[in-house]
BAMIMI-286228 format. One record per residue: residue in three letters; y, z, x negated of N, C-alpha, C, CB in turn. Coordinates in Angstrom, 1 decimal. Atoms other than C-alpha are relative to their C-alpha. Glycine has a CB too. Layout:
BEGIN
['ALA',[Y,Z,X],[Y,Z,X],[Y,Z,X],[Y,Z,X]] ...
// end
This chain:
BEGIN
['UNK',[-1.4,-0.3,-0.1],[33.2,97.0,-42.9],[0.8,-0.6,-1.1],[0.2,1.6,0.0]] ['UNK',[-1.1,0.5,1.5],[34.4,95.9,-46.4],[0.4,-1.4,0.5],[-1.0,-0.2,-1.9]] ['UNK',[0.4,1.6,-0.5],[33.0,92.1,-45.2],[1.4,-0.6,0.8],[-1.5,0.0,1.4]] ['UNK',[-0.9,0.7,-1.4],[35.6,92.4,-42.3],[1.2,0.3,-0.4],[-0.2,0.6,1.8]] ['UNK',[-1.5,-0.8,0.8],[38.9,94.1,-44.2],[-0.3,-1.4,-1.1],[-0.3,2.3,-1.0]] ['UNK',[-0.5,1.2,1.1],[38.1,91.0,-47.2],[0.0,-1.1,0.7],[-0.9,-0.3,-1.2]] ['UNK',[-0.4,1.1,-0.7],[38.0,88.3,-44.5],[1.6,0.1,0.7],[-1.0,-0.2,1.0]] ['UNK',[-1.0,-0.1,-0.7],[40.9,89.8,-42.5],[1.3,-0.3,-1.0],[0.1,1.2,0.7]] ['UNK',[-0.4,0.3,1.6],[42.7,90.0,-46.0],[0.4,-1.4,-0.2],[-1.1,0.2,-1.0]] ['UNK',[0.1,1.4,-0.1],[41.9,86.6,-46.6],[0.9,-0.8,0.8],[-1.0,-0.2,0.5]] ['UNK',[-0.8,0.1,-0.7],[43.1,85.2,-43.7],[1.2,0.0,0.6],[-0.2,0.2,0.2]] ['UNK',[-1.5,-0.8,0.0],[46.4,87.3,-43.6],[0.7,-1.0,-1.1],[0.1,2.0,-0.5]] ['UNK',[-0.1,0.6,1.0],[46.5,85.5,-46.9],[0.7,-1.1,0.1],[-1.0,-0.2,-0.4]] ['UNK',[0.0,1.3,-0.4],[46.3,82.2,-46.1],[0.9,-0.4,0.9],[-1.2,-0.3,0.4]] ['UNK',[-0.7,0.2,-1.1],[48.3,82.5,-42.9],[1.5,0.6,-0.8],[-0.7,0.8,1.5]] ['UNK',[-1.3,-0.1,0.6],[51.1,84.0,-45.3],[0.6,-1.8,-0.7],[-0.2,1.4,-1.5]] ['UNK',[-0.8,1.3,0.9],[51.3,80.6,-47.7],[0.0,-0.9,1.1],[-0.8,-0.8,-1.4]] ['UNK',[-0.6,0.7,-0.5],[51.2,78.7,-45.0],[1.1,-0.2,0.7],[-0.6,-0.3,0.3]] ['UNK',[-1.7,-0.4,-0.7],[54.5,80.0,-43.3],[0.9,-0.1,-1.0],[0.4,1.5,0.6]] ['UNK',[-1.1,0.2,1.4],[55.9,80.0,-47.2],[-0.1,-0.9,-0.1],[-0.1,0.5,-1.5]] ['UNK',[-0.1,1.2,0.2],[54.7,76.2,-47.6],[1.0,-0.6,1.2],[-1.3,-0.6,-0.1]] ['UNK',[-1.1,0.5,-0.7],[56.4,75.8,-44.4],[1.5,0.3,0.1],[-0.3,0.0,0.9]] ['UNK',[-1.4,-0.1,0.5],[59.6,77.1,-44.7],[0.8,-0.6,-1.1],[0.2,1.1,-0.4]] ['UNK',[-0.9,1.0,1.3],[60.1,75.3,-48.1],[0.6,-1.1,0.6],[-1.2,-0.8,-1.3]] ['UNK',[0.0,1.2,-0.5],[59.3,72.5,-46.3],[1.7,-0.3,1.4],[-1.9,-0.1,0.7]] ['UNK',[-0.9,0.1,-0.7],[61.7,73.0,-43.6],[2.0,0.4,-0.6],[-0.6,0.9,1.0]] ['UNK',[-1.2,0.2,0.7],[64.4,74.0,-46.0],[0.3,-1.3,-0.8],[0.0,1.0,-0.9]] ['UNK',[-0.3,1.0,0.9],[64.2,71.1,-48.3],[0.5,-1.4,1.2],[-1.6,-0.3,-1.1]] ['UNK',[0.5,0.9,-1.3],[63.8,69.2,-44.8],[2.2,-0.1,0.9],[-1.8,1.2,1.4]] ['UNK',[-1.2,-0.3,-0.8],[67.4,71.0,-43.6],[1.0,0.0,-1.2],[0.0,1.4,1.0]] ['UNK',[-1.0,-0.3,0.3],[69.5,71.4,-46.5],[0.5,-1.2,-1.1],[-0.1,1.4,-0.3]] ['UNK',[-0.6,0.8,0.5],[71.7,68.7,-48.2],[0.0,0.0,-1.7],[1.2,0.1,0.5]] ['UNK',[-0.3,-0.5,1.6],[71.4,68.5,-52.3],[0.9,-0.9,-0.3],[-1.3,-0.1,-1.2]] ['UNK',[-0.4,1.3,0.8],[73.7,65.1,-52.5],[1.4,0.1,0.2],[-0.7,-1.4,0.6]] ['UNK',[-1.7,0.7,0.1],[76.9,65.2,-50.5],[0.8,1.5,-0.6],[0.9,-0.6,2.1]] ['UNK',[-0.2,-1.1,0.8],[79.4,67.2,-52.1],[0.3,1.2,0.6],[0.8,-0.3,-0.9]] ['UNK',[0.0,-1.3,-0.5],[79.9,70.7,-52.0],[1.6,0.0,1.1],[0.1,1.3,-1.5]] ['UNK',[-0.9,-0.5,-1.2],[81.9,72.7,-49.0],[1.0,0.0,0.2],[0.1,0.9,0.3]] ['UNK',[-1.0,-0.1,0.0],[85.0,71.7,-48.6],[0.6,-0.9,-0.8],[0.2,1.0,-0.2]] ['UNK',[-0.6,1.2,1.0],[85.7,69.0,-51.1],[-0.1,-1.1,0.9],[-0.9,-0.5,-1.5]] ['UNK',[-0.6,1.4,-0.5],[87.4,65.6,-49.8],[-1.4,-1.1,-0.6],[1.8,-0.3,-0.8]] ['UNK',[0.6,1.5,0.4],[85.0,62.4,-49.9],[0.1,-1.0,0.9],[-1.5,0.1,-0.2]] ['UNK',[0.0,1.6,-1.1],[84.8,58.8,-48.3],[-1.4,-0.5,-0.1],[1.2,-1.6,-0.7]] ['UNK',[1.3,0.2,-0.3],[81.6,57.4,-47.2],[0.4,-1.9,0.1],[-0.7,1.0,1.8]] ['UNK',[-0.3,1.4,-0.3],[81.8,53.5,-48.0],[-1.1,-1.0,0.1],[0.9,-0.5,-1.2]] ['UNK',[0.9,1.0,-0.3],[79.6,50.2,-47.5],[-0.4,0.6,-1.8],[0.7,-1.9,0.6]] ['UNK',[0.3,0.3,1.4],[77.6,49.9,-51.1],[0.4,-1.1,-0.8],[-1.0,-0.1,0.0]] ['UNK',[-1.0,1.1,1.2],[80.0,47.0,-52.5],[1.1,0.4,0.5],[0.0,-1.9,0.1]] ['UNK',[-1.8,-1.3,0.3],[83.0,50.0,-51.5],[0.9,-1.1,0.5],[0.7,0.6,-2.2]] ['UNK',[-1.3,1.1,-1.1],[84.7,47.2,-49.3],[0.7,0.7,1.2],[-0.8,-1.6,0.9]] ['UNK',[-0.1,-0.9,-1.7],[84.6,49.3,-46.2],[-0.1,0.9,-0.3],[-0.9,0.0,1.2]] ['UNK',[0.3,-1.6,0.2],[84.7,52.8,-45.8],[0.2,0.2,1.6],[1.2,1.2,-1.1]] ['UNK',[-0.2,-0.5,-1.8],[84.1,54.8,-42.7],[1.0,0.6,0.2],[-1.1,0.9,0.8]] ['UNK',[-1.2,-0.8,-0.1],[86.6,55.9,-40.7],[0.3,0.6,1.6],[1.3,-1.1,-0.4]] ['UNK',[-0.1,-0.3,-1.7],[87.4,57.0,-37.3],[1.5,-0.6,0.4],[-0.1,1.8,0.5]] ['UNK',[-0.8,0.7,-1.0],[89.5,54.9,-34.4],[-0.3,0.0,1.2],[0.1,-1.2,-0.3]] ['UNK',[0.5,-0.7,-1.7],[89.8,56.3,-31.1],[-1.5,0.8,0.3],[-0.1,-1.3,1.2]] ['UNK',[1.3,-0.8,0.0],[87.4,59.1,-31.9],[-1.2,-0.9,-0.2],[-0.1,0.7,1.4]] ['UNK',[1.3,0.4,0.6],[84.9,56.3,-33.0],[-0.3,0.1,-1.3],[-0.2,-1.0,0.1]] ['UNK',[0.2,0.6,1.4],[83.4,55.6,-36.3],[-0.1,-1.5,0.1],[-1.3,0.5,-0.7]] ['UNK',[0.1,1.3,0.4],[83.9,52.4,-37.4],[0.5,-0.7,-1.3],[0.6,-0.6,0.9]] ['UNK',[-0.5,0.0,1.4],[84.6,50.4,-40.8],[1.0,-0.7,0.0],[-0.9,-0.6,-0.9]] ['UNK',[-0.9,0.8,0.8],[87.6,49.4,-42.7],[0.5,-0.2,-1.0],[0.6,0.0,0.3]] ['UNK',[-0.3,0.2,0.9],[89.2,48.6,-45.3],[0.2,1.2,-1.2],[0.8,-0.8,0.3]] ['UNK',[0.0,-1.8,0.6],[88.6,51.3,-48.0],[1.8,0.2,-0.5],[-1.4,0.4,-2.0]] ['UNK',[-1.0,0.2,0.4],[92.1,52.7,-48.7],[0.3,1.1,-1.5],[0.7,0.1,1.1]] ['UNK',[-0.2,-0.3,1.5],[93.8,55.0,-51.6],[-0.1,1.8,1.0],[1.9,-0.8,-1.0]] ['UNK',[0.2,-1.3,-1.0],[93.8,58.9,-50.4],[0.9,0.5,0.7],[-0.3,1.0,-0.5]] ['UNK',[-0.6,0.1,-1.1],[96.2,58.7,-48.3],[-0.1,0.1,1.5],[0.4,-0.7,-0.1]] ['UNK',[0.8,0.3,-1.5],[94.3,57.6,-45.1],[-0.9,1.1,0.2],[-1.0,-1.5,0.1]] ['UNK',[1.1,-0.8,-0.4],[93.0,60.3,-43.8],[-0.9,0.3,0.9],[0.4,0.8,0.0]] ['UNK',[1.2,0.7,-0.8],[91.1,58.6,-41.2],[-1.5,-0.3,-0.8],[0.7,-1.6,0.4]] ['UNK',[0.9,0.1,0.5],[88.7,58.2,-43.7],[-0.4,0.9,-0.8],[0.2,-0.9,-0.3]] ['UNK',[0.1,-1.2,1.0],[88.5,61.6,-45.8],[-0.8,1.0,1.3],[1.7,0.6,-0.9]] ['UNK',[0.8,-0.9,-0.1],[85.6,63.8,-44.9],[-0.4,1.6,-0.6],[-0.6,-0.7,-0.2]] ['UNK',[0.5,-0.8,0.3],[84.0,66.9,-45.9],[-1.3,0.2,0.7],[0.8,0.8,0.1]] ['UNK',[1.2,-0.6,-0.2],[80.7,68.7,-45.5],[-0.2,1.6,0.1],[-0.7,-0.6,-1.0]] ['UNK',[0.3,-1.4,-0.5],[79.5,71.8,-43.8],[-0.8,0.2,-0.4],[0.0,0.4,1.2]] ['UNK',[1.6,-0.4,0.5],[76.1,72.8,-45.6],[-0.8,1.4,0.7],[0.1,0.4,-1.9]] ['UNK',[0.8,-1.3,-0.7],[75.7,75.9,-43.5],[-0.4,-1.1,1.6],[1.6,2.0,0.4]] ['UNK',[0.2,0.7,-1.1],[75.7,73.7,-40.5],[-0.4,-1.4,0.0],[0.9,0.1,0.6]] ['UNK',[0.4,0.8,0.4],[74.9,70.4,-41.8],[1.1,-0.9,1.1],[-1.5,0.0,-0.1]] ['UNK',[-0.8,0.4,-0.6],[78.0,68.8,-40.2],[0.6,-1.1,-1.3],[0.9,1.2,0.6]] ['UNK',[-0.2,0.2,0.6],[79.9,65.9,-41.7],[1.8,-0.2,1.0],[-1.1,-0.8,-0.5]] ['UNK',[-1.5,-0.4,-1.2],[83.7,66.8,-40.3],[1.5,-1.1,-0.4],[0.7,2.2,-0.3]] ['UNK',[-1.7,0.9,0.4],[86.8,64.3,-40.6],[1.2,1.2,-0.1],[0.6,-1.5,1.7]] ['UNK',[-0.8,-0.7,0.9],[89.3,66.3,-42.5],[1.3,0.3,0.8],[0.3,-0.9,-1.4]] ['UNK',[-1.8,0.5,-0.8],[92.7,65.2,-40.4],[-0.3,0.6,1.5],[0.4,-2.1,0.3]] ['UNK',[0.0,-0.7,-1.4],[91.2,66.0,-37.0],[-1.0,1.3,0.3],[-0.4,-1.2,1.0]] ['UNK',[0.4,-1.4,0.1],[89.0,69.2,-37.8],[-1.4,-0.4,0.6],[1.0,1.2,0.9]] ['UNK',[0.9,0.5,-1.0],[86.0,66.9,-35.8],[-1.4,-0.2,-0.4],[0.4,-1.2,0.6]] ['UNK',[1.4,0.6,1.0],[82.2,66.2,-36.7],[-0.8,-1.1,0.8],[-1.3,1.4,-0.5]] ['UNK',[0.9,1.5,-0.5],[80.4,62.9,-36.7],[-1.6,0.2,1.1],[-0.7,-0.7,-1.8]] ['UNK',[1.4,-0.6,-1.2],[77.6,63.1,-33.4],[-0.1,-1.4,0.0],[0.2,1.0,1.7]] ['UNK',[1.2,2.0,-0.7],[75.3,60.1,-32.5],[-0.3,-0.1,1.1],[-1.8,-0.3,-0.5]] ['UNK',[-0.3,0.1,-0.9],[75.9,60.9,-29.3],[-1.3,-0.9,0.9],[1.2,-0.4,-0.2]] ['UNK',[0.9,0.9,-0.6],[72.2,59.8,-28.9],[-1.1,1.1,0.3],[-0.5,-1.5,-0.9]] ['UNK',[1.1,-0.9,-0.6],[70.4,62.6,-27.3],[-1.3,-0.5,0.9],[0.8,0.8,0.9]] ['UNK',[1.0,1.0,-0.8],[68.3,60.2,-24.9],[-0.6,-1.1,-0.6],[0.6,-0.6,0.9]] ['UNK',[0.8,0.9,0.5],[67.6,58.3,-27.8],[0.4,-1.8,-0.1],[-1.2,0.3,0.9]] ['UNK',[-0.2,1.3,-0.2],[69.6,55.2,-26.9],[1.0,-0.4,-1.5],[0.8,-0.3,1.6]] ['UNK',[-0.5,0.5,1.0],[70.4,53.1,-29.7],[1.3,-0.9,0.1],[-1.0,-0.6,-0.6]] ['UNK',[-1.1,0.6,-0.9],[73.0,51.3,-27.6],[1.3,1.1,-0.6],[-0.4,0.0,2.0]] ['UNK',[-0.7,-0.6,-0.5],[75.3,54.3,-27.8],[1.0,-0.1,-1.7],[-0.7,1.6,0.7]] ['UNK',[-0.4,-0.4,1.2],[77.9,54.5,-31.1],[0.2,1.3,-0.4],[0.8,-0.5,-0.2]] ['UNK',[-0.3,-1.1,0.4],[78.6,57.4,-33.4],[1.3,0.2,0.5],[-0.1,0.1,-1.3]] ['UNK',[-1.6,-0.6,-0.3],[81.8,59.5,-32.5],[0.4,0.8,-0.7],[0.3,0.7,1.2]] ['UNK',[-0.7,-1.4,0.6],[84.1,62.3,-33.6],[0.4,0.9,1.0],[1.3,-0.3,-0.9]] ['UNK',[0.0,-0.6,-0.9],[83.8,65.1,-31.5],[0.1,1.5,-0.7],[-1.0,-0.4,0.9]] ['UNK',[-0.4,-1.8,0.1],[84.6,69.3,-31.6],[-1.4,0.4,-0.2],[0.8,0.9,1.7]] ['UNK',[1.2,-0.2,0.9],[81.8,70.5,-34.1],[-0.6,1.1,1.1],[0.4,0.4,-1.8]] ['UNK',[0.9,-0.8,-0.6],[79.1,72.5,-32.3],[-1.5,0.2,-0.6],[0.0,-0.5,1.4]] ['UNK',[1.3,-0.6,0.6],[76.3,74.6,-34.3],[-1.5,-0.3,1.0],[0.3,1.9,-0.1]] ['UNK',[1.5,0.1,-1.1],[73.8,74.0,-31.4],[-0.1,-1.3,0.4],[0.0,1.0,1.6]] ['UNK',[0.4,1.4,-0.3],[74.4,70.2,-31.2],[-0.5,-1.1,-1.5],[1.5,-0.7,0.7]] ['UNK',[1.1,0.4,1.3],[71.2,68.6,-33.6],[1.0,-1.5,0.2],[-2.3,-0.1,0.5]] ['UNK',[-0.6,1.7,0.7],[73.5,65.2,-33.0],[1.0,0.1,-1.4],[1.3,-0.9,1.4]] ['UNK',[-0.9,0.0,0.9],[75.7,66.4,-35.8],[-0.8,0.4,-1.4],[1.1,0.8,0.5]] ['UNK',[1.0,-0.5,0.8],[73.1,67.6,-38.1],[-0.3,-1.4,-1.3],[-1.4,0.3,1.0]] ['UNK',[0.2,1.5,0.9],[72.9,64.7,-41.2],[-0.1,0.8,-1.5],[1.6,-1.4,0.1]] ['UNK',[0.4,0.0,1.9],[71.9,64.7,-44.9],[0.0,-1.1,-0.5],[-1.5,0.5,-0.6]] ['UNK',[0.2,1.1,1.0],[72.3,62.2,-47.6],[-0.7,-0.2,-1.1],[0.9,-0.1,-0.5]] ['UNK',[0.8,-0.2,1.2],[69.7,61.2,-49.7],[0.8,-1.4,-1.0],[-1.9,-0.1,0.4]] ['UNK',[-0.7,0.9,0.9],[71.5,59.8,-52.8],[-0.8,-1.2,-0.7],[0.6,0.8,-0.9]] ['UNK',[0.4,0.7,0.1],[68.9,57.9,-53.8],[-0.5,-1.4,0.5],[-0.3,0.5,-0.1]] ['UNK',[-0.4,1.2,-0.9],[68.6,55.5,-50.7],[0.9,0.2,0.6],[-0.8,-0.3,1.0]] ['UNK',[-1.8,0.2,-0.2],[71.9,56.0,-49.9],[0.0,-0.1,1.8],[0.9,-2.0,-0.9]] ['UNK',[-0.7,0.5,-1.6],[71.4,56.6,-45.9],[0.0,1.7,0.0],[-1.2,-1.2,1.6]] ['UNK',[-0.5,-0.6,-0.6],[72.5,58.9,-44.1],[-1.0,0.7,1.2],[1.0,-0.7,0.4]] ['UNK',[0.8,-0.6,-1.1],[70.1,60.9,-41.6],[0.2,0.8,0.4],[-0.9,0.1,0.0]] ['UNK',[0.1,-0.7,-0.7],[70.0,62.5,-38.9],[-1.1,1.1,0.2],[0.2,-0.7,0.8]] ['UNK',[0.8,-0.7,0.0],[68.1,65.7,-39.0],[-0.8,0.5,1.0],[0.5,0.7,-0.3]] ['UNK',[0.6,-0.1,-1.3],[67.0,65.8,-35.6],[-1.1,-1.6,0.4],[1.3,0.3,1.1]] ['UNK',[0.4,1.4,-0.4],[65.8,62.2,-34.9],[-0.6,-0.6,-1.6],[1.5,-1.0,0.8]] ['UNK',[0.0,0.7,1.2],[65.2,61.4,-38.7],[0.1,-1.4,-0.2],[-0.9,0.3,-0.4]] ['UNK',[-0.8,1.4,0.2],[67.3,58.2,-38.0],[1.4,0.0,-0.6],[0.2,-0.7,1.4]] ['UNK',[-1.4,0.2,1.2],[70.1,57.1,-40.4],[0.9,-1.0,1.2],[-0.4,-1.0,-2.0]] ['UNK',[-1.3,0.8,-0.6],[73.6,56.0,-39.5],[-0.1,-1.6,-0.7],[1.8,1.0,-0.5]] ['UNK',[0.8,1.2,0.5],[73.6,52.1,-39.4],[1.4,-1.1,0.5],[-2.0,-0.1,1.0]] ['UNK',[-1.2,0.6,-0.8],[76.8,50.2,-39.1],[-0.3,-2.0,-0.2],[1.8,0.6,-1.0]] ['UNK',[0.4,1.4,-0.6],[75.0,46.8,-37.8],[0.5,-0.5,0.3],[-0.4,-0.3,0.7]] ['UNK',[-0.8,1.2,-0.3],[77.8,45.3,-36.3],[1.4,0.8,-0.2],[-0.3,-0.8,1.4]] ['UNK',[-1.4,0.0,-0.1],[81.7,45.4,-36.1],[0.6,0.9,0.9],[0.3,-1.2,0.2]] ['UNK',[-1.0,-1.2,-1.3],[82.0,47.7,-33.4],[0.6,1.4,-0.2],[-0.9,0.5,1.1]] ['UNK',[0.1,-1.4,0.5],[81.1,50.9,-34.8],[-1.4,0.0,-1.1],[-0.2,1.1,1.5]] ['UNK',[1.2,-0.7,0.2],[78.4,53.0,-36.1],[-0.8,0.4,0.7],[0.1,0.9,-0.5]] ['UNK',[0.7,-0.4,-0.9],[74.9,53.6,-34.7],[-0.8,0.8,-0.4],[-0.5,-0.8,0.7]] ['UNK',[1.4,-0.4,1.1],[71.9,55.6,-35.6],[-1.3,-0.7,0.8],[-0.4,2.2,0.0]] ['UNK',[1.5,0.4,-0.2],[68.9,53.7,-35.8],[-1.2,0.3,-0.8],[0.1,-1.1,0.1]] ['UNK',[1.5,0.2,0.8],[65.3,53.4,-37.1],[0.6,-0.2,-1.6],[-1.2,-1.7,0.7]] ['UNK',[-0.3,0.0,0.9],[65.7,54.0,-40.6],[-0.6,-1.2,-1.4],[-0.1,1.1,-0.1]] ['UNK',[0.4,1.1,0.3],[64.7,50.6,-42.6],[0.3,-0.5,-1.4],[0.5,-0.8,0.9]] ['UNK',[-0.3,0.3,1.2],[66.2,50.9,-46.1],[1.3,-1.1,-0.2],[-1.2,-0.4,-0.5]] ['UNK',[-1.4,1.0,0.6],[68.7,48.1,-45.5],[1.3,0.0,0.0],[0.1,-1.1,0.5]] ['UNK',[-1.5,-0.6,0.7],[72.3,47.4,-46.6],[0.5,0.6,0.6],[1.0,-0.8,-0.5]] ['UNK',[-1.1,-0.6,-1.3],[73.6,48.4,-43.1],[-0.5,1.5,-0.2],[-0.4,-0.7,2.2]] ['UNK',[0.3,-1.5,-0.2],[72.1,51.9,-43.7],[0.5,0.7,-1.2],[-1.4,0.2,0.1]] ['UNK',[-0.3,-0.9,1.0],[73.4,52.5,-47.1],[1.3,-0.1,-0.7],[-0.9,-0.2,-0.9]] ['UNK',[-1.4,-0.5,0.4],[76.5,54.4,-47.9],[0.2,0.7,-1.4],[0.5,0.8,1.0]] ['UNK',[-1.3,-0.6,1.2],[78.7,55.5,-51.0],[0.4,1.3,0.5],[1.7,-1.1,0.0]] ['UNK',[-0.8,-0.9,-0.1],[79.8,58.8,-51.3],[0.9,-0.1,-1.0],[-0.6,1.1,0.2]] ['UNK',[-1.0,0.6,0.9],[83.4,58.2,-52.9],[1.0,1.2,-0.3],[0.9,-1.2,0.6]] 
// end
């Protein structure tokens, strides 16, 4: 009887740290340590700060970084929700790539807690941008817009927080 109470023990044990290792894991996995705190104004720019993102006709797309004025380009961050919301129109950045298509660009759309497209973290260290669901970073490859793709380290993936 002892045998079966110090295995079950055991067990119970073991099956505790592994729900604590995982939770770390899924916290450290969901919560932002880089962009800044809740409610403070920032600009998200190319890494030689030429461009900054901005939104044009509900897209993302880059231009010319301006002074703080433009509020096409002034952000904030939601950390309870992991939202990155344009300031002026109340909206948060989605990748609008639920199916996965890399074709599709980023938008600005009416923030929604249950949509993983809006979900992003910034690791300041590689400077991209990811998506918490897909763990693909925002990737402004060409002139059109913003996309999320395969995450690759290069310059198109890495942004300025300003």
């Amino acid at each position: 009887m002892k045998d079966k109470l110090l295995i079950t023990s055991y067990v119970l044990t073991v099956i505790g740290l592994i729900c604590l290792i995982t939770g770390i894991i899924v916290f450290v996995k969901t919560t932002s340590f880089n962009f800044p705190s809740k409610g403070q104004k920032f600009k998200l720019s190319t890494t030689d700060s030429t461009k900054c993102v901005a939104t044009s006709e509900n897209k993302l797309v880059l231009k010319n970084c301006t002074n703080n004025t433009d509020v096409e380009q002034d952000y904030n961050y939601d950390d309870m929700h992991n939202y990155i919301r344009n300031v002026a129109l109340g909206k948060c950045v989605d990748t609008n790539n639920s199916d996965n298509d890399t074709t599709k660009y980023a938008n600005i759309v009416d923030c929604n807690a249950f949509n993983n497209n809006q979900k992003f973290n910034y690791d300041s260290k590689s400077k991209e941008i990811k998506n918490l669901a897909t763990d693909k970073c925002l990737d402004y490859v060409d002139s059109n817009g913003i996309k999320l793709n395969t995450c690759n380290k290069g310059n198109t993936q890495q942004f300025n927080v300003l």
